[in-house]
N, C-alpha and C positions, 0 to 999 in steps of 0.2 A: 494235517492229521497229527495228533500227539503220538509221543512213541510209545506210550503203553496202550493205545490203542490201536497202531499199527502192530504191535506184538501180539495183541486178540486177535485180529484179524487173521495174520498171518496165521498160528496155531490153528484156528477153526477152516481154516484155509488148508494147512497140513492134514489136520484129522480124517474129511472129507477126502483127501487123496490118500489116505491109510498110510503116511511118511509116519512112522513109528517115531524115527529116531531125531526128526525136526520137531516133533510133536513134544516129547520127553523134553527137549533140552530147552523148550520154549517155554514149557511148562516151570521146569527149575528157575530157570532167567525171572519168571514173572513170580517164581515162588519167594526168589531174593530180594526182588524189586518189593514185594509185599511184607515182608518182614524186615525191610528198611524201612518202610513206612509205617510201623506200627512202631519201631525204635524212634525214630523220629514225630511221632504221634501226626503226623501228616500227608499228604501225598505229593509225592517227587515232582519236581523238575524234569524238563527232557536231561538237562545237564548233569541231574543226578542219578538219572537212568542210565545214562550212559555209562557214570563212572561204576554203578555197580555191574552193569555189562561187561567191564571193562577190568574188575576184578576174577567178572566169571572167566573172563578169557583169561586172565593170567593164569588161574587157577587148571586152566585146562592144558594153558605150556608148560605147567609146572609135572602132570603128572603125565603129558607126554613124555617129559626128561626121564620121570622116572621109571615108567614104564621102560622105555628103549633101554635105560641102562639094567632092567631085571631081565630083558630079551623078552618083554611080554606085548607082542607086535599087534597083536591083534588089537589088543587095550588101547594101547597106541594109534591107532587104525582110529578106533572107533573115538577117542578123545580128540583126533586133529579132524573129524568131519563134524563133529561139534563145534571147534574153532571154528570153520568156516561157516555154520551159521548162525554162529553170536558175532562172528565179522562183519555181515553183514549188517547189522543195526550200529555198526560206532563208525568214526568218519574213518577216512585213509589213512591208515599209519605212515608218519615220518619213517624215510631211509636215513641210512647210519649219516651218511653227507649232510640231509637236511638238520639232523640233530647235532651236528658238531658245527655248524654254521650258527644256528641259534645259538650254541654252546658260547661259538667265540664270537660272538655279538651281544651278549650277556657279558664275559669277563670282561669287554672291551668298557660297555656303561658303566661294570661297576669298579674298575680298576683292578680288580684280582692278580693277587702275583704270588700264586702258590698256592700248597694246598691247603694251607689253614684258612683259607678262602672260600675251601669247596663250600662250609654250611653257608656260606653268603649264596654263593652261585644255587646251589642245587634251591633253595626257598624262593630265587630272585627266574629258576628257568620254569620250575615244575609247573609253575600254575600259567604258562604260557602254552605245554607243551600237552597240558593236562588229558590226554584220552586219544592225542595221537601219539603219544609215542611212551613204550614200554621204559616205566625207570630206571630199571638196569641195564637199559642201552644209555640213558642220558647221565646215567652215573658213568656210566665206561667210559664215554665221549668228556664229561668234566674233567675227570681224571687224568685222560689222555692231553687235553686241553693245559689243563693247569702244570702237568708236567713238563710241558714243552717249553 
């Protein structure tokens, strides 16, 4: 089953159980995934589902952060049980170990010795790492990598 077809499902699946809040964020999920496809004048990829999936998550860590730091918990509340389910539709995220192992098995192929290296690495890891693992962990890990 396609993953925009398993997102209808699911939604009509939610609706039926009266999940308000699975319902709304599936709803958005599929409203980005379609208005990337009208930007693209075609219809997605699972691969390209995902990575917009994968924006809507970031975008939801992002205003977790900022929530927490306004003391606005509830928002917060309500933004990380949305994370968890646009998680379920992308594969397992890479741990910080798993990403500094890629990290240093990358510097290792392309010879990096510093940080004027990073734009090599971060171009030569991203598109390996692409949708399990959050950039700004794989930037932290290069960094860390290339400074050592």
């Amino acid at each position: 089953m396609a993953l925009s077809e398993k997102l209808l499902d699911d939604m009509k699946t939610a609706m039926k159980a009266r999940d308000e809040l699975k319902v709304s964020t599936l709803r958005l999920a599929r409203s980005t995934i379609k208005n990337t496809e009208i930007e693209k004048g075609r219809a997605l990829t699972d691969d390209e589902i995902m990575e917009a999936l994968a924006r809507e998550s970031k975008r939801r860590r992002e205003a977790i952060e900022e929530y927490q730091r306004a003391g606005r918990m509830e928002l917060a509340d309500k933004e990380q049980r949305e994370l968890v389910i646009l998680s379920e539709y992308l594969p397992e995220q890479l741990g910080e170990a798993e990403i500094e192992k890629a990290v240093v098995e990358t510097v290792a192929e392309l010879g990096a010795v510093g940080m004027k290296d990073k734009g090599r690495v971060m171009s030569a890891i991203m598109p390996r790492l692409r949708g399990r693992a959050d950039g700004k962990l794989v930037n932290q890990a290069v960094d860390k990598v290339l400074q050592s």
